[in-house]
C-alpha positions in Angstrom: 15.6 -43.6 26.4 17.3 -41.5 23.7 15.0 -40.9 20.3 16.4 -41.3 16.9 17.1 -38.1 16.8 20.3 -38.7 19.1 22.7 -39.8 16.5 21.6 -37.1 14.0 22.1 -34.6 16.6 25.4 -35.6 17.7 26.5 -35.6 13.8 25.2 -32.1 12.8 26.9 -30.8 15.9 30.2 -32.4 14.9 29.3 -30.7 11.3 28.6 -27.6 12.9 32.1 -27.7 14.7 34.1 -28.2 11.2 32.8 -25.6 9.7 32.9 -22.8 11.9 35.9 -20.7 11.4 38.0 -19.2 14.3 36.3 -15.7 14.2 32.7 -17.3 14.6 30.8 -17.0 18.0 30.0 -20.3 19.0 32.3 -21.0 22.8 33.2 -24.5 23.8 30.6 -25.9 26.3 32.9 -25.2 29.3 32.7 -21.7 28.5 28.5 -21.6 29.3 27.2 -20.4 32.8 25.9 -22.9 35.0 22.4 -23.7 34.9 20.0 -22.7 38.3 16.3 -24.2 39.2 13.9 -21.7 41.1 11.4 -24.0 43.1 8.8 -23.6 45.0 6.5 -26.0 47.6 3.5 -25.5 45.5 2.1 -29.1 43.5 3.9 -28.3 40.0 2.6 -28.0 37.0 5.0 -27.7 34.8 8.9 -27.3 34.3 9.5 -24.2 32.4 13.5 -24.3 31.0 14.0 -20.5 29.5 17.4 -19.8 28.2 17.0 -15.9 29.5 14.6 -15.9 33.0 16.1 -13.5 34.4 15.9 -10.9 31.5 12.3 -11.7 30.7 10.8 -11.3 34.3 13.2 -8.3 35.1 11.6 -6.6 31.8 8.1 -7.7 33.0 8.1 -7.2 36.5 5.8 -4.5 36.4 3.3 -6.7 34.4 3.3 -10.1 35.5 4.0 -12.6 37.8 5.0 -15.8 36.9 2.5 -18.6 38.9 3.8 -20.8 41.9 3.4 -23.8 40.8 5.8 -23.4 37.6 9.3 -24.9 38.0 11.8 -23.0 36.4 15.0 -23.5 35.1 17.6 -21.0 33.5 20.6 -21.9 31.2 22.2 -19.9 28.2 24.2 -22.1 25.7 24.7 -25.6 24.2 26.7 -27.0 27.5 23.4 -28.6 28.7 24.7 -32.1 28.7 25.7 -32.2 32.6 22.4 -31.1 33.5 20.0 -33.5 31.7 19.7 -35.5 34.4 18.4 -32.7 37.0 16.0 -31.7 34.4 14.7 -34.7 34.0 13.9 -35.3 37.7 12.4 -32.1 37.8 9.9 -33.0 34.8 9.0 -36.0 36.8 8.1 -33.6 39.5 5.9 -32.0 37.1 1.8 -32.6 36.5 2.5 -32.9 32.1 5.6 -34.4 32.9 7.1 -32.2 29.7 9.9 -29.6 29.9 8.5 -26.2 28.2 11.2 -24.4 26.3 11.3 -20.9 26.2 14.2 -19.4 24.3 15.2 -16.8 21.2 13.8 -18.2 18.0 17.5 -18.7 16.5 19.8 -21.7 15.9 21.9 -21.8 19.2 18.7 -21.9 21.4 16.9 -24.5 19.0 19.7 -26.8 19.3 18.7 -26.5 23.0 15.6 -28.1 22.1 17.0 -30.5 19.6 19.2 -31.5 22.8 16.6 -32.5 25.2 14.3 -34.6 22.8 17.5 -36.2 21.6 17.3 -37.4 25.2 13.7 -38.7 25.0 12.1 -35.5 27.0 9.0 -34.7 25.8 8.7 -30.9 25.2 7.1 -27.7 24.0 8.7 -25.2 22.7 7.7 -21.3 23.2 7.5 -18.8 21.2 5.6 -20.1 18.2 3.2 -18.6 15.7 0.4 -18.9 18.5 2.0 -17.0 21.0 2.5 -14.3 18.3 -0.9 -14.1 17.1 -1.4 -11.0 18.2 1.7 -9.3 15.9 1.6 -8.8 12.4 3.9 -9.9 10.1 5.4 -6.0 10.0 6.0 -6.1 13.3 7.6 -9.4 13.9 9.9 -8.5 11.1 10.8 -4.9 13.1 12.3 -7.2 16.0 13.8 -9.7 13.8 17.9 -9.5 13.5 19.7 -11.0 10.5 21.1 -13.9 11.1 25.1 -14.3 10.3 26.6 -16.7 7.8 27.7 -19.3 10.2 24.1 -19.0 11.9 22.8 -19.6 8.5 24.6 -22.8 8.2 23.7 -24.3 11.9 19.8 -23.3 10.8 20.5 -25.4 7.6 21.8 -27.7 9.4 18.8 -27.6 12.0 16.4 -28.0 9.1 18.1 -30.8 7.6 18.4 -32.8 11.0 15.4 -31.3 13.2 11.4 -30.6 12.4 11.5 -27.0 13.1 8.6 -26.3 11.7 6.5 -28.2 14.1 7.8 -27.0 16.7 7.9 -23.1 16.1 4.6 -23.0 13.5 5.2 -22.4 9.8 5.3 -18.4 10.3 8.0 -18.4 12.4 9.3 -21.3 10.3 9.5 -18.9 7.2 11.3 -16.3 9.0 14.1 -18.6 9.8 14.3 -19.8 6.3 14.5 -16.2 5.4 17.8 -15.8 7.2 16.4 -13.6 10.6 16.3 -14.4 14.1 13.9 -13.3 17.3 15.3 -12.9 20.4 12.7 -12.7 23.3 13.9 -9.2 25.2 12.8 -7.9 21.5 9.7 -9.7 21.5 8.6 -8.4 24.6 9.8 -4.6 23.9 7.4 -5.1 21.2 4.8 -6.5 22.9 4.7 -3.7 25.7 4.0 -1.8 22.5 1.7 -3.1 20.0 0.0 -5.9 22.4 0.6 -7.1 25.8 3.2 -7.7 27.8 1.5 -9.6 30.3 -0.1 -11.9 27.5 2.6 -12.7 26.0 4.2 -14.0 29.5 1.3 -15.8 29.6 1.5 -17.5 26.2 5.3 -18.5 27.1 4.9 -20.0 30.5 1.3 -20.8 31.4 -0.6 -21.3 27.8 -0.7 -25.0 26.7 
């Protein structure tokens, strides 16, 4: 059953689409890559859905490997529609029936999650401030990117429409507000630096 959140969602992204102007980045849905499901025959815990799999375990491949029993599911953009069916088969598959979220820490891949509780899937949504315990403020702010103007209005919009803040945590929260993004290949460039590479991985798939 869709939540409340449905209508909302479909408004701000109708908002969203007025006010972008020709020059900013935001394609039509039929111009996002398909989505694909690694699976294995192992009981399943979980259904991991990560915007950038294959950049984050091709980075970490050295360092960790993700666990057996973890479905995982890959898709970059806001054409998710289509697939929210498969996905939510594949939660039922999965032991805490929830779809984990791992994704950049910016307005595009939050409307991801938006997208999927708009549906009624219960989710969790990775990174937040607990994952990133282990970085300072200084060096979370060394990874961060600047958000542009028309990012700045979909976050707006985000805030106005969505509870960021209890998804992300109120650090990560405050970085947002302050007009900067994280994307994760930064996050975990840092983290072979200053922490671990391998916890971090952790934190993101396997950590409740």
């Amino acid at each position: 059953m869709k939540s409340a959140l449905s209508d909302r969602l479909i408004a701000m992204l109708a908002e969203l689409s007025r006010q972008r102007r020709e020059d900013d980045e935001l394609p039509t849905s039929t111009e996002w890559p398909a989505i694909t499901v690694r699976i294995t025959e192992a009981r399943h815990r979980r259904v991991v859905f990560a915007t950038k799999l294959t950049s984050i375990l091709r980075t970490a491949a050295d360092e960790y490997a993700v666990p057996p029993d973890l479905i995982l599911a890959e898709h970059y953009g806001l054409g998710l529609g289509p697939y929210l069916p498969l996905l939510a088969s594949l939660r039922e598959r999965a032991i805490d029936k929830t779809i984990r979220v791992v994704a950049d820490l910016d307005p595009l891949d939050l409307t991801i999650l938006a997208t999927l509780e708009a549906n009624g899937e219960l989710t969790s949504w990775r990174p937040n401030d607990e994952t990133l315990t282990h970085f300072a403020d200084s060096e979370l702010q060394r990874c961060a990117i600047r958000m542009t103007p028309f990012e700045c209005v979909h976050r707006d919009l985000l805030l106005r429409n969505f509870d960021v803040e209890r998804n992300v945590g109120k650090r990560l929260c405050r970085l947002l507000t302050s007009g900067y993004k994280l994307e994760i290949e930064g996050l975990c460039t840092m983290a072979s630096r200053v922490a671990s590479l391998h916890g971090l991985c952790v934190g993101l798939f396997e950590a409740e």
